[in-house]
Wavefront OBJ file of the C-alpha trace (Angstrom):
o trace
v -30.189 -11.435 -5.777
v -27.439 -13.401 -7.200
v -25.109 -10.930 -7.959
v -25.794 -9.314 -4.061
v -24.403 -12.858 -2.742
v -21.524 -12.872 -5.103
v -20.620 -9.169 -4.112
v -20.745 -10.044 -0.228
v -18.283 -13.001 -0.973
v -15.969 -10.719 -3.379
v -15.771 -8.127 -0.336
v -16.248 -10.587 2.433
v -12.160 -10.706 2.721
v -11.349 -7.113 2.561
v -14.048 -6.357 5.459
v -12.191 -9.314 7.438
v -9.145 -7.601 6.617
v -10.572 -4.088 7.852
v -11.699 -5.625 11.087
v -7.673 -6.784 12.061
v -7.205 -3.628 12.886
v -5.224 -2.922 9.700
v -3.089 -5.441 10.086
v -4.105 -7.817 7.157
v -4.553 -5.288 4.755
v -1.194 -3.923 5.669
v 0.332 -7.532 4.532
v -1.604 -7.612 1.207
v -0.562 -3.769 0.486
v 3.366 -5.082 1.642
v 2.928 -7.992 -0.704
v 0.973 -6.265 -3.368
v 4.159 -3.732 -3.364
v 6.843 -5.842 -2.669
v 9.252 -7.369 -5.418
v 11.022 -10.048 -3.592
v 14.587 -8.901 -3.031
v 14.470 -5.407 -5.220
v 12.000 -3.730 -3.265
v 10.840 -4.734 0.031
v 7.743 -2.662 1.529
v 7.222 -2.197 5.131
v 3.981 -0.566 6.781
v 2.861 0.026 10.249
v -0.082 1.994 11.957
v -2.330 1.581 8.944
v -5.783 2.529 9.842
v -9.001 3.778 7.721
v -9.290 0.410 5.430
v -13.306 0.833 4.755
v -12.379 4.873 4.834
v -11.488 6.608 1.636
v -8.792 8.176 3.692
v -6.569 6.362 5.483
v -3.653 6.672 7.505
v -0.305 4.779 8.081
v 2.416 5.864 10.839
v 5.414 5.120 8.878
v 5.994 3.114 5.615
v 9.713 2.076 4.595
v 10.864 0.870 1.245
v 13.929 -1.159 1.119
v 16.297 -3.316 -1.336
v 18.734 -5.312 -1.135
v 21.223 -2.611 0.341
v 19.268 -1.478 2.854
v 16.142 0.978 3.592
v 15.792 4.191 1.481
v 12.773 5.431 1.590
v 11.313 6.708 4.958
v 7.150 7.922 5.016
v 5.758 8.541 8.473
v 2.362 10.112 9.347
v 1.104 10.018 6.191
v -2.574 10.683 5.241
v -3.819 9.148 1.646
v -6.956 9.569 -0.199
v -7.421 5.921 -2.166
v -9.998 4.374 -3.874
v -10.980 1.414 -2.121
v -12.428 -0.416 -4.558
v -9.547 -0.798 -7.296
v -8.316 -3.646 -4.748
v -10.658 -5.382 -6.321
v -9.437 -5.199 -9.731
v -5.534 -5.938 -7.952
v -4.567 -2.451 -8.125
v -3.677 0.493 -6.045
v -5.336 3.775 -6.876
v -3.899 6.737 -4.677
v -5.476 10.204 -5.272
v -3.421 12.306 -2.689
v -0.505 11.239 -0.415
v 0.637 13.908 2.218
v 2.933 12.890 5.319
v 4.462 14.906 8.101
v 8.091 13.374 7.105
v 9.583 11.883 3.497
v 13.514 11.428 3.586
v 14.736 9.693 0.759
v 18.215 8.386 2.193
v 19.300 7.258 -1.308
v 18.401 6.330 -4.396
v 17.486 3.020 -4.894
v 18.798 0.495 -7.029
v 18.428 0.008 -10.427
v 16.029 -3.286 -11.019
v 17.075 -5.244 -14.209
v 14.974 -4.724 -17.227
v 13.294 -1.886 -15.624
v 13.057 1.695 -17.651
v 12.261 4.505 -15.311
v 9.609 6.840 -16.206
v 8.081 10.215 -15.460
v 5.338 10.582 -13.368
v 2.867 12.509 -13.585
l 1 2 3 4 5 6 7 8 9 10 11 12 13 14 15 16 17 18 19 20 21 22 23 24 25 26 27 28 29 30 31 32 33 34 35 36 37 38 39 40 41 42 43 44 45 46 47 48 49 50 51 52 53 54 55 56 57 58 59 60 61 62 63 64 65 66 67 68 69 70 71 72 73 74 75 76 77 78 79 80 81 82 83 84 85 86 87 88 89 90 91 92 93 94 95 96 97 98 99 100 101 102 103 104 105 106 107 108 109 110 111 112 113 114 115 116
């Protein structure tokens, strides 16, 4: 019974967050991405937060020359629960519109790898 009441706390925030309508969750996925002036993350629309697919009407990445990363209408399959462990888990990503304007800037001490 113990470990019930410690899971309702542990969640308690990210239902209050659901309930905003988005809104708070869409700050702690902006801060949670963000990386103070080399990448700045900007989300609106974001709906679906106790879903396992969500939706956000555009996302924009910027640094510090500018936005250069535009995502709008975009559909993602997540897995809600790695919040809890601080992390972002996204399955699938589609979106009606991605326009990379430029490439961003190199971040000191950063090495660029492959995804996969």
């Amino acid at each position: 019974m113990r470990w019930l009441l410690t899971l309702c706390l542990v969640l308690l925030p990210f239902v209050a967050m659901a309930q905003d309508d988005g809104t708070r969750l869409s700050r702690f996925l902006e801060d949670q991405l963000s990386d103070g002036d080399d990448r700045q993350v900007n989300i609106t629309g974001f709906r679906g937060a106790l879903s396992s697919e969500a939706t956000l009407d555009r996302m924009t990445i910027s640094d510090a020359d500018g936005v250069w990363l535009v995502l709008e209408d975009a559909v993602l399959d997540w897995t809600r629960s790695a919040l809890l462990r601080g992390e972002l888990q996204v399955n699938t990503l589609t979106a009606a519109r991605l326009e990379v304007l430029r490439p961003p800037l190199p971040v000191e001490g950063v090495e660029i790898g492959r995804a996969s």
